[in-house]
C-alpha positions in Angstrom: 0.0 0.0 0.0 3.1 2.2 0.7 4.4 1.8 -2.6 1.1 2.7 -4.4 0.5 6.0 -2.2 4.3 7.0 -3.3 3.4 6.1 -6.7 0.4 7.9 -7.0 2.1 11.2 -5.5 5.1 10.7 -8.3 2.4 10.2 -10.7 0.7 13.6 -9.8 3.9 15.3 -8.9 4.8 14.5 -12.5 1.4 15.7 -14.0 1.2 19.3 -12.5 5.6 19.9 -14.0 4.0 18.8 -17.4 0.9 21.0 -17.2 3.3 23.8 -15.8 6.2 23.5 -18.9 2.8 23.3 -20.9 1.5 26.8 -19.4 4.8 28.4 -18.5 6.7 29.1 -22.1 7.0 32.4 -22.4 3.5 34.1 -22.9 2.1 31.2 -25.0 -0.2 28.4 -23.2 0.9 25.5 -25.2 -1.5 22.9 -23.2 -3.4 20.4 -25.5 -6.7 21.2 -23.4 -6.4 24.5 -23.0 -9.8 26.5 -23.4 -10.2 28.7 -26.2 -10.4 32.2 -24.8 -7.4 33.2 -26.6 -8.6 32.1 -29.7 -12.2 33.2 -29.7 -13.3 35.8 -27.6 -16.7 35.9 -25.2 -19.5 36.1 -27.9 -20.9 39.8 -28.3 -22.1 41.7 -30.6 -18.5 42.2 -32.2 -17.6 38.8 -32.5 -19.8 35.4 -32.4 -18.8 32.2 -30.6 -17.8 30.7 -34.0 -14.7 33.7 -34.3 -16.6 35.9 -37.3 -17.5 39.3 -36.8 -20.5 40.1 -35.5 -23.3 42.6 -36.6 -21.4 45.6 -35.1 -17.8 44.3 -35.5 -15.8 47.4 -36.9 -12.1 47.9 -37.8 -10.2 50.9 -37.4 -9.0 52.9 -40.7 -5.3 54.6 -41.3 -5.2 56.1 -44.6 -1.3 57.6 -45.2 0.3 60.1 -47.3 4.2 60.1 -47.7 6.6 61.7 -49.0 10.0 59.3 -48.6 13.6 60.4 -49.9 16.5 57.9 -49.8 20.0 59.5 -49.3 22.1 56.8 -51.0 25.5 58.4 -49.9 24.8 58.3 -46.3 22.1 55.3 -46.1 19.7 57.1 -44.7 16.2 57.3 -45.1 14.2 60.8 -44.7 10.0 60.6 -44.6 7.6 62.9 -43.9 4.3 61.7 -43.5 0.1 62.6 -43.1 -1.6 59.9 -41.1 -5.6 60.5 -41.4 -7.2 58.2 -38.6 -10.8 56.9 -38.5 -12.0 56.1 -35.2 -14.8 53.3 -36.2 -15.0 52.1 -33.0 -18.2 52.9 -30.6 -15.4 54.5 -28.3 -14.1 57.9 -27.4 -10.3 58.1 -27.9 -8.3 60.8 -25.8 -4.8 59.3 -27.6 -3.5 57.3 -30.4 -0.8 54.6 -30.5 2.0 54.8 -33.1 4.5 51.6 -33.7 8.7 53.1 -34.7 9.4 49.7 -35.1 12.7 51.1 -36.3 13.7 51.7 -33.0 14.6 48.1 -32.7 18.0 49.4 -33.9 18.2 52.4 -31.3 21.4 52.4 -29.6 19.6 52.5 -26.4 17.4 49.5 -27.8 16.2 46.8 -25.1 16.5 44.3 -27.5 19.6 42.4 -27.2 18.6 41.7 -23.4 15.7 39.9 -24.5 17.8 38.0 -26.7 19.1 34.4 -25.6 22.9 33.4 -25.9 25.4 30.5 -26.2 29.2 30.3 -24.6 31.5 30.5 -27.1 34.6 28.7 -27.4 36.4 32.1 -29.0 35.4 35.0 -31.3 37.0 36.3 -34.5 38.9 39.4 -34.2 36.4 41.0 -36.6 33.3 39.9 -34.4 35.5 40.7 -31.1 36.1 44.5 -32.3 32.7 44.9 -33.8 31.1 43.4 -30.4 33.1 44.9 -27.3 35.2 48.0 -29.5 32.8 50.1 -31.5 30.0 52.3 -30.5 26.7 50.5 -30.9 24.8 51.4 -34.3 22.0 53.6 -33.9 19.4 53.4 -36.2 16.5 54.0 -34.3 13.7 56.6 -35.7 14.9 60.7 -35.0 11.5 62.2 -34.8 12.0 65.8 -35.8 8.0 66.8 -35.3 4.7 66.0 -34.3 1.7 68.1 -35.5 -2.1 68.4 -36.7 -2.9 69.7 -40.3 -2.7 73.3 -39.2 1.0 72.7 -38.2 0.6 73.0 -34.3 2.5 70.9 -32.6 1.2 67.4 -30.5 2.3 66.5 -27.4 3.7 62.9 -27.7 6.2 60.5 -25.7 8.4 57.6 -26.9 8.8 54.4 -25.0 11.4 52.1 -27.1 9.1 50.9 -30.4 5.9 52.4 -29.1 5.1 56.4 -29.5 1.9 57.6 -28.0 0.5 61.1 -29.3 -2.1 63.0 -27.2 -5.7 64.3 -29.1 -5.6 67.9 -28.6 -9.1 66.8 -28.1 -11.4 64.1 -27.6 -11.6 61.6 -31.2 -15.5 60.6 -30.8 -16.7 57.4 -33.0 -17.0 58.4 -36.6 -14.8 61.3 -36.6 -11.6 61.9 -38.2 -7.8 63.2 -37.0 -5.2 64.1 -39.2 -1.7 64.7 -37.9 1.9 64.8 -39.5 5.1 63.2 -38.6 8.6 64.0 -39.5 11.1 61.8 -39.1 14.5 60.2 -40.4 17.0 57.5 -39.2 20.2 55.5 -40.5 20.0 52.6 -42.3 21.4 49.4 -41.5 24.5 47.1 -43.2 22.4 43.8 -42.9 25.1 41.9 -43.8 27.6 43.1 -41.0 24.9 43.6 -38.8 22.7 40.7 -39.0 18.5 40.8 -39.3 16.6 40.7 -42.8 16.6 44.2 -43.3 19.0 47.0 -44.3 21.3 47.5 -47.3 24.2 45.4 -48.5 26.8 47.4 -50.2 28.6 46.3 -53.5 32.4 47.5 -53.7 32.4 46.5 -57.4 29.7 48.2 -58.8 29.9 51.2 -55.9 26.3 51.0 -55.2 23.7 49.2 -52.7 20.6 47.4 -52.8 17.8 48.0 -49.9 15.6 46.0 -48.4 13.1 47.3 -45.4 10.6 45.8 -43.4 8.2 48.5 -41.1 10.2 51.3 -42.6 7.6 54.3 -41.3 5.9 55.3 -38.3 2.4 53.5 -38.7 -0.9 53.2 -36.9 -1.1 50.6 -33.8 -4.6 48.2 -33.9 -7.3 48.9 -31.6 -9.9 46.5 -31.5 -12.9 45.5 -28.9 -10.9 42.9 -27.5 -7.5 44.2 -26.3 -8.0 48.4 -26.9 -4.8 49.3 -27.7 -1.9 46.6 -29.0 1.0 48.8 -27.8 3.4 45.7 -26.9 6.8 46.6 -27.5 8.5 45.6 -31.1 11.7 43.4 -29.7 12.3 42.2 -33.5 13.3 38.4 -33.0 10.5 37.9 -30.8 8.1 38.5 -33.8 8.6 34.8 -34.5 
């Protein structure tokens, strides 16, 4: 009887570590039995029990205008840009959220801490100097202006990838805002740097090719579920 009590507690003691790895990686339940919630919301009248939209399901509406130079010399990229924001939900909005996914590549960046590592046996001299010798790359968004249509400035603050700009006053369902940003930032040498965006630079011909993913200042969602999605950009955590 001794040894089936000690079984039965091993047995259990071994079925709450699974359902704990199960629950416990990261911010991702990844438990077989695990209810639904995530997946489909309580039914409303936004979204039914089956996951479609409901009869007053609505999605928010960001309609840009740009004006984007590329300064090949210097890889950098300058924009200057008219967001026009539809507020189609049934709420009031005091503020909007803003994504600078760019500032993944800020020098103050919080990325890299995020990041997981492996010990080394050595480094390259290269990777050694690049790593612990040069100043870190800064490619983050320089935000040179925040304003409405009428050129009056915004108040606005930055927290790493997320910018959040306050309504001069209240955006009530249905109505419009239009406001302008100007910004500029370096651009990256994927190929030293790493990441799947950036230029690579060909000595031969002299010239470079660009590729660049979330490469403005752009609207973040608001829906009925979450509000505002204003979780931080870390760029490998994407995935």
């Amino acid at each position: 009887m001794k040894y089936t009590k000690i079984g039965l507690l091993f047995l259990a003691f071994i079925g709450i570590q699974s359902y704990a790895q199960n629950t416990q990686q990261g911010h991702t339940n990844t438990n077989k039995f695990k209810q639904l919630s995530d997946e489909f919301a309580t039914p409303n009248m936004f979204r039914t029990a089956s996951g479609a939209p409901g009869p007053a399901y609505y999605q928010q509406e960001a309609d840009y205008k740009m004006n984007i130079e590329l300064d090949d010399k210097n890889a950098k990229l300058y924009g200057d840009e008219i967001i026009t924001y539809t507020n189609n939900s049934p709420d009031d909005l005091t503020y909007l959220w803003v994504q600078l996914d760019q500032n993944v590549r800020a020098k103050d960046t919080k990325s890299p801490s995020i990041e997981t590592s492996v010990i080394r046996g050595g480094l390259r001299p290269s990777t050694f100097a690049k790593d612990y010798m040069e100043n870190a790359f800064d490619g983050g968004f320089n935000i040179e202006a925040v304003t409405d249509v009428a050129k009056k400035s915004l108040n606005y603050f930055i927290n790493q990838t997320m910018m959040r700009i306050e309504l001069p006053q209240v955006l009530k369902s249905g109505e419009k805002f239009s406001f302008a940003i100007k910004w500029w930032y370096k651009i990256n040498d994927h190929v030293k740097d790493g990441g799947r965006s950036g230029y690579e630079y060909f000595p031969k011909d002299g010239n470079r090719t660009y590729e660049i993913a979330q490469f403005y200042p752009r609207m973040a969602v608001y829906n009925d579920v979450e509000g505002w999605q204003n979780s931080q950009f870390w760029g490998r955590d994407e995935f």
